[in-house]
C-alpha positions as CSV (number, residue, x, y, z in Angstrom):
1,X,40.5,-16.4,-16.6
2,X,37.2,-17.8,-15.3
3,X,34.8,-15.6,-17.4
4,X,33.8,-13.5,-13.9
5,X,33.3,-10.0,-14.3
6,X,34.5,-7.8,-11.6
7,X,31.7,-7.7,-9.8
8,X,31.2,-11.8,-9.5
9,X,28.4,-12.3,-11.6
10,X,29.3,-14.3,-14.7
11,X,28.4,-13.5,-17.9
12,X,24.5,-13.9,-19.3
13,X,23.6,-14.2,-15.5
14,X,22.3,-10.6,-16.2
15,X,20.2,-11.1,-18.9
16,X,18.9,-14.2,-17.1
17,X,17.5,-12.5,-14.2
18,X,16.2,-10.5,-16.8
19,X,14.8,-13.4,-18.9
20,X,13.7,-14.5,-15.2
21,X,11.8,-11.3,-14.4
22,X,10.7,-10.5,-17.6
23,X,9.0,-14.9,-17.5
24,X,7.5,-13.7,-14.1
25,X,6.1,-10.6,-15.5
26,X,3.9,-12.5,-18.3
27,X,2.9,-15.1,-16.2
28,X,1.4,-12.7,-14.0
29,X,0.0,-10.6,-16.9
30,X,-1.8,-13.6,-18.7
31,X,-3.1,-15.2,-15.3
32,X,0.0,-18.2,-15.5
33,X,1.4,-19.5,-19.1
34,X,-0.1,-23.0,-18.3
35,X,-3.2,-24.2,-16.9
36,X,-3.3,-23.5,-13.5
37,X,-3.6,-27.0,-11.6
38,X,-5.9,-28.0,-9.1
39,X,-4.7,-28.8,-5.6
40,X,-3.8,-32.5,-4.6
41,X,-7.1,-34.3,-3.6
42,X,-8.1,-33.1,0.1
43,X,-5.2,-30.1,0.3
44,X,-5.7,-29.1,2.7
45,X,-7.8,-31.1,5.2
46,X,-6.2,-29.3,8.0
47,X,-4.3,-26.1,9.2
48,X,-1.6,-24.9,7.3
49,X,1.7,-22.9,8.7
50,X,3.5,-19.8,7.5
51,X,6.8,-20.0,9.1
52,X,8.1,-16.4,9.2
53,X,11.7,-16.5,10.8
54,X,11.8,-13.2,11.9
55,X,9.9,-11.6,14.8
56,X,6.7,-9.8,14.2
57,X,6.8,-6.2,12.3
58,X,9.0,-6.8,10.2
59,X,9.4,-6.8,6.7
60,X,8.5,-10.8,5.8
61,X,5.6,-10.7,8.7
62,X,2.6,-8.4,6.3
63,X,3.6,-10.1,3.5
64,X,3.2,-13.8,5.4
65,X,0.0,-12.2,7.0
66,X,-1.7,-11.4,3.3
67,X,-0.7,-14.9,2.2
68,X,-2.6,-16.4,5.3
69,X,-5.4,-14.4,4.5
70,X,-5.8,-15.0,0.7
71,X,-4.8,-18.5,1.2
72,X,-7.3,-19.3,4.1
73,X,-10.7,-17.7,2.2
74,X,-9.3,-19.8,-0.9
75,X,-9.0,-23.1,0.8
76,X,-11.6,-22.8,3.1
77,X,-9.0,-23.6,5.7
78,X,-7.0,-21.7,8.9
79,X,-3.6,-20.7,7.4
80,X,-1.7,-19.8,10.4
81,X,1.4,-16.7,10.4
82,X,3.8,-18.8,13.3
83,X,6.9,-16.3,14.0
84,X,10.2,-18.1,15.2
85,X,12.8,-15.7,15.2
86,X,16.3,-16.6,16.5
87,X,19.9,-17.4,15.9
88,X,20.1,-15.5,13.1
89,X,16.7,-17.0,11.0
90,X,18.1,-20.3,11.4
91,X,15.1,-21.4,14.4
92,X,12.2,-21.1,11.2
93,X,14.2,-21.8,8.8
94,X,15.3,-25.4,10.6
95,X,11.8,-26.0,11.5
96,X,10.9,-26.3,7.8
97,X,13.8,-27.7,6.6
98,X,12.7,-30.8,9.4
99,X,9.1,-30.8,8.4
100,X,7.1,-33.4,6.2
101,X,7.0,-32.4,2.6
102,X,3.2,-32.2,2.5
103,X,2.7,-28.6,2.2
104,X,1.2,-27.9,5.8
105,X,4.2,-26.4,7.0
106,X,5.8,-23.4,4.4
107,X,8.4,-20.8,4.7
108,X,7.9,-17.0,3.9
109,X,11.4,-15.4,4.3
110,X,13.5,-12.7,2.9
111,X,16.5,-13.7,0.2
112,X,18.7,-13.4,3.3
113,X,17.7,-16.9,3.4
114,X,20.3,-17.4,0.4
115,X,23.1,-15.3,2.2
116,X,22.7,-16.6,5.4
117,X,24.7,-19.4,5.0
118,X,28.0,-17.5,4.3
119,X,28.0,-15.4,6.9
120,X,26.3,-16.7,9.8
121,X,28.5,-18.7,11.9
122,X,27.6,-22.5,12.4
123,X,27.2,-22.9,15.8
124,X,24.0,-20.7,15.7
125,X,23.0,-24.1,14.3
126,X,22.6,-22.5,10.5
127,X,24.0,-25.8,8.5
128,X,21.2,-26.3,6.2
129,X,21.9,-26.8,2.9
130,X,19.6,-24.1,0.6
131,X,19.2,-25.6,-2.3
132,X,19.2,-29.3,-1.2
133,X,16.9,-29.0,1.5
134,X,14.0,-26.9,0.3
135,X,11.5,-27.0,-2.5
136,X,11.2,-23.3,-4.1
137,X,7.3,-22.6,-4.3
138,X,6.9,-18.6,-5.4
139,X,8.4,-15.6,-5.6
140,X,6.5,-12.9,-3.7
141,X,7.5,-9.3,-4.5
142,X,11.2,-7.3,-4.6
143,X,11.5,-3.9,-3.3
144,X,15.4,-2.2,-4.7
145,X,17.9,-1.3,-1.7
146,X,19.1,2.5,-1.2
147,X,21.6,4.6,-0.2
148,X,20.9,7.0,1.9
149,X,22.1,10.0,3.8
150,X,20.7,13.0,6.5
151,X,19.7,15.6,4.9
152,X,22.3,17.5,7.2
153,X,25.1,15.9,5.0
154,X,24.1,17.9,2.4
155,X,24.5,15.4,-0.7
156,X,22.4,15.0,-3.1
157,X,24.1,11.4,-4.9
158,X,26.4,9.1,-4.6
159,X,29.3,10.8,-6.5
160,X,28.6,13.9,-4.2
161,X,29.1,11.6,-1.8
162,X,32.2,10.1,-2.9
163,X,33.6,13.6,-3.2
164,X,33.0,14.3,0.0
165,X,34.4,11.5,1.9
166,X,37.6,12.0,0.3
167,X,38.3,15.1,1.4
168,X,35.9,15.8,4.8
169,X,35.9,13.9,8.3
170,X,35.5,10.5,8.4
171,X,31.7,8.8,7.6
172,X,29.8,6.0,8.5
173,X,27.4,4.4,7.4
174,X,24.3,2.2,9.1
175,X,22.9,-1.4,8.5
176,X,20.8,-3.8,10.4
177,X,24.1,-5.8,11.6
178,X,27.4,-7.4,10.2
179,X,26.7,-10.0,7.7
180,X,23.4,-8.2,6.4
181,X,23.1,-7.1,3.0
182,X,23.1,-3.7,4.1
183,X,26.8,-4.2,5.1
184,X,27.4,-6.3,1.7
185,X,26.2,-3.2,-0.3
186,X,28.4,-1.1,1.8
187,X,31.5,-2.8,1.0
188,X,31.0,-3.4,-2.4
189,X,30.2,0.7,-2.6
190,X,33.5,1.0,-0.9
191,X,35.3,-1.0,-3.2
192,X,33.8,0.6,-6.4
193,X,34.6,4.1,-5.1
194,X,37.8,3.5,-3.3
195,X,36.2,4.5,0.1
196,X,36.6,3.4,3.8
197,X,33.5,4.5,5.0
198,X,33.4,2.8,8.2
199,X,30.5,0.3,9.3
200,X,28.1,1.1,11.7
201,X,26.2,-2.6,12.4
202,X,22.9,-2.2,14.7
203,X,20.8,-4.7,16.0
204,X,18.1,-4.4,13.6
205,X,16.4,-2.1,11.3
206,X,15.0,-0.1,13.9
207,X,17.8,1.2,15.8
208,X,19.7,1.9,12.5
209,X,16.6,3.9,11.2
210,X,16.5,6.0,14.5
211,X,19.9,7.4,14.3
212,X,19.9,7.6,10.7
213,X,16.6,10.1,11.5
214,X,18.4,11.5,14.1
215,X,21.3,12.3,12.4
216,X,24.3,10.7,14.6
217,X,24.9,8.5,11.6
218,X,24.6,10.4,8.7
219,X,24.3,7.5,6.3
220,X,22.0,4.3,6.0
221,X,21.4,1.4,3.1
222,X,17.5,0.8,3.7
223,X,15.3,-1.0,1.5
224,X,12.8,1.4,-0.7
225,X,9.8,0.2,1.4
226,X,11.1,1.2,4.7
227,X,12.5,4.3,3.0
228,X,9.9,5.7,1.9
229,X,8.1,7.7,4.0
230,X,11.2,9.2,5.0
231,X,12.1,10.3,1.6
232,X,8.8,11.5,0.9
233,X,8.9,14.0,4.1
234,X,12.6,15.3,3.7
235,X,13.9,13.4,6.5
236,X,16.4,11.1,4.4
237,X,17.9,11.9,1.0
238,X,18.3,9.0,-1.3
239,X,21.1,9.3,-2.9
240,X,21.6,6.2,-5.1
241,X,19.5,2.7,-6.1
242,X,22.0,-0.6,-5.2
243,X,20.0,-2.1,-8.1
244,X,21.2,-3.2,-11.4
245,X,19.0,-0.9,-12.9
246,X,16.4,1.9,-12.2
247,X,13.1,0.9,-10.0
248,X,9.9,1.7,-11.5
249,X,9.2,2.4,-8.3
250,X,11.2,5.3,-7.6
251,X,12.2,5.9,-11.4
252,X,14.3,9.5,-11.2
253,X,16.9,7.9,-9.0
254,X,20.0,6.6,-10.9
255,X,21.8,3.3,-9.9
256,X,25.3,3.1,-8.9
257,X,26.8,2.4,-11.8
258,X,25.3,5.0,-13.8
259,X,27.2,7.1,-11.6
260,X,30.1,5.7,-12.0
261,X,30.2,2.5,-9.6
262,X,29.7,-0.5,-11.5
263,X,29.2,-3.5,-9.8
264,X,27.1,-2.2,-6.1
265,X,23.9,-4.1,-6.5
266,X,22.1,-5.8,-3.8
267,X,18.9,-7.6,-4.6
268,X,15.9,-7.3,-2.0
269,X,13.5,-10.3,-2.4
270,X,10.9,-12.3,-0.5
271,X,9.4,-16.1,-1.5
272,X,7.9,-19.7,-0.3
273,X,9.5,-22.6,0.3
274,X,8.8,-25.9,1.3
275,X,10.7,-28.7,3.1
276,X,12.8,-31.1,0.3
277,X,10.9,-33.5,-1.5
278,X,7.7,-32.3,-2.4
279,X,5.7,-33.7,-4.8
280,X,6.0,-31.9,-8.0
281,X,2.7,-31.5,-8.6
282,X,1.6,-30.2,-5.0
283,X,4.6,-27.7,-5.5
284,X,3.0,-26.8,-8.5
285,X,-0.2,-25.9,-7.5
286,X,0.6,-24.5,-4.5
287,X,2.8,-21.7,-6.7
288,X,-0.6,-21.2,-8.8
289,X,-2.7,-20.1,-6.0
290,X,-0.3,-18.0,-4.8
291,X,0.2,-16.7,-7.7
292,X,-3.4,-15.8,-8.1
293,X,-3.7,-14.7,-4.8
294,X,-0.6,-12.0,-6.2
295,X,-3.2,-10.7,-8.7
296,X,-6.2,-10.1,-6.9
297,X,-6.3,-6.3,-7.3
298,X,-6.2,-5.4,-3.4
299,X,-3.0,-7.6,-3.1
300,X,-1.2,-5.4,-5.6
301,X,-2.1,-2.4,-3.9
302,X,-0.4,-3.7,-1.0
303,X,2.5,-4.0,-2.3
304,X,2.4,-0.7,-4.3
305,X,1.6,0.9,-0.8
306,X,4.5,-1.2,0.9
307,X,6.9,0.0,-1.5
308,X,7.2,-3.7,-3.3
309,X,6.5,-4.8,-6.8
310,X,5.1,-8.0,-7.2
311,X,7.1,-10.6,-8.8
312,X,5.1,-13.9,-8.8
313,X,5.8,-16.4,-11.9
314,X,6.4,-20.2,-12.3
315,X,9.1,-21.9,-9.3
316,X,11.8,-21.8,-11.3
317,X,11.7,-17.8,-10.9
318,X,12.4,-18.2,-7.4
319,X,14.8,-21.6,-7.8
320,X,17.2,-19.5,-10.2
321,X,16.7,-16.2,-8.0
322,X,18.0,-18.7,-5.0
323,X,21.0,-20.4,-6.7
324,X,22.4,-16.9,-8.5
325,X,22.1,-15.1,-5.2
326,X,23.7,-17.8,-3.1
327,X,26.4,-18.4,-5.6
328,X,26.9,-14.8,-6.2
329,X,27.3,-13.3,-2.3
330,X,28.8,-16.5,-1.1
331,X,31.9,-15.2,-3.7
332,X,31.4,-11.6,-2.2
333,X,31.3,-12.8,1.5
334,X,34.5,-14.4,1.1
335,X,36.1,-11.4,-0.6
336,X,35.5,-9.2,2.0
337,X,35.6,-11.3,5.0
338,X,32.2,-10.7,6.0
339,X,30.4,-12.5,9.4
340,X,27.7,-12.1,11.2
341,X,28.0,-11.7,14.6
């Protein structure tokens, strides 16, 4: 025996993303746990770059855009939002991996950055290694992933749902596209109830949403930002949060396993990197301004209004976030099989 449970996480990684969380929490209660340092001498003398590696709209893109903002009246310096979507994340992602450590050029992604890896196929030109080749600056804000279904279907939670799709017609179920963590909380809700619901991969969140709305797939795994104006006027039924444990953010809605799926979890996260081999201390002080930036009153009613909690906390909240969630759906992608297209 290795110690795994059966979900893949070993034991006490749990209760250190709790630890993790719970560091993050105080840190942003207390404005930091240590003295917030300055910024290397002259940082920055020029422009600096948000890479976003997804096109504009989307999820990462406000969340960049605030940073830029904040960070460019703070500075007294342009902090530009450059979008370079393609080949899966891997076209931004590679430009920072390649850049000079010297904090000008910085990477606001999604923790699909950690997955990526496993199921993205290598001649999209995704080889970079995420742990060796970046420097983990912050932790920005987490927002849980739900299931979802029309309100046609006529299900009201997950076991409901389960019941169903053992004895009705065949169901589906919608995601962004094969290889997101959409599909990964699909399967893993398959496996926990002993379902087939079949995959329905779109290209993008968009198109999944539509017929989701529209009803020619009757269910969807959406993040809680997207989702909620849509549960708010009828027009989707959440059903189930793929969480660990309730969001404060939508606290009457159980998690899988309290309804009897242990196990279907799928974390939704975004943070900063930078290129490998940044100085410690620039690191450093680059995570306390955005960390302050996080607690500027108008910031966290951005994120409430987004659907987000803000996370924030020392690196390490983010490094530890980055290895468990690489480690942890690298062991589920190869379970299942899973690829991107």
């Amino acid at each position: 025996m290795d110690g795994k449970r059966k979900d893949g996480m070993r034991p006490g990684r749990r209760a250190g993303l709790r630890a993790g969380a719970g560091l993050a929490a105080c840190w942003l209660a207390g404005g930091g746990l240590l003295p917030r340092p300055a910024l290397a001498q002259g940082f920055p003398a020029r422009p600096v770059t948000l890479v976003v590696p997804f096109p504009p709209g989307g999820g990462v893109d406000p969340i960049a855009r605030l940073l830029s903002e904040k960070l460019g009246k703070a500075w007294g310096q342009p902090v530009v939002v450059s979008n370079r979507p393609g080949g899966g994340s891997s076209i931004g992602t590679g430009i920072v991996a390649r850049a000079e450590p010297d904090g000008y050029t910085l990477l606001v992604t999604a923790n699909t950055f950690a997955m990526a890896p496993h199921v993205l196929p290598r001649n999209l030109g995704y080889s970079f290694d995420v742990q060796r080749d970046f420097t983990p600056i912050a932790m920005i804000s987490s927002t849980p992933m739900l299931l979802l279904a029309h309100p046609g279907l006529g299900v009201k939670n997950a076991r409901e749902l389960a019941e169903l799709a053992r004895t009705g017609p065949p169901l589906a179920y919608a995601t962004s596209g094969n290889g997101s963590p959409m599909h990964i909380a699909g399967e893993l809700f398959n496996r926990a109830a002993g379902l087939s619901l079949l995959h329905s991969p779109y290209r993008g969140v968009g198109p999944a949403l539509n017929d989701a709305l529209g009803g020619q797939v009757k269910l969807i795994y959406l993040g809680y930002g997207g989702a909620k104006p849509y549960i708010e006027s009828g027009r989707l039924v959440p059903l189930a949060v793929v969480d660990e444990r309730r969001s404060p953010l939508i606290p009457d809605l159980p998690t899988m396993a309290e309804q009897g799926f242990p196990g279907v979890f799928v974390n939704i996260w975004f943070g900063v990197y930078g290129p490998a081999g940044m100085a410690p201390a620039l690191a450093d002080s680059l995570n306390a301004q955005i960390n302050a930036a996080l607690r500027e009153p108008d910031a966290v009613e951005h994120f409430k209004q987004r659907g987000e909690l803000v996370v924030g906390g020392p690196r390490e909240v983010l490094a530890k976030a980055t290895r468990d969630d690489y480690e942890r759906y690298g062991e589920i992608v190869k379970r299942f099989k899973i690829q991107a297209d």
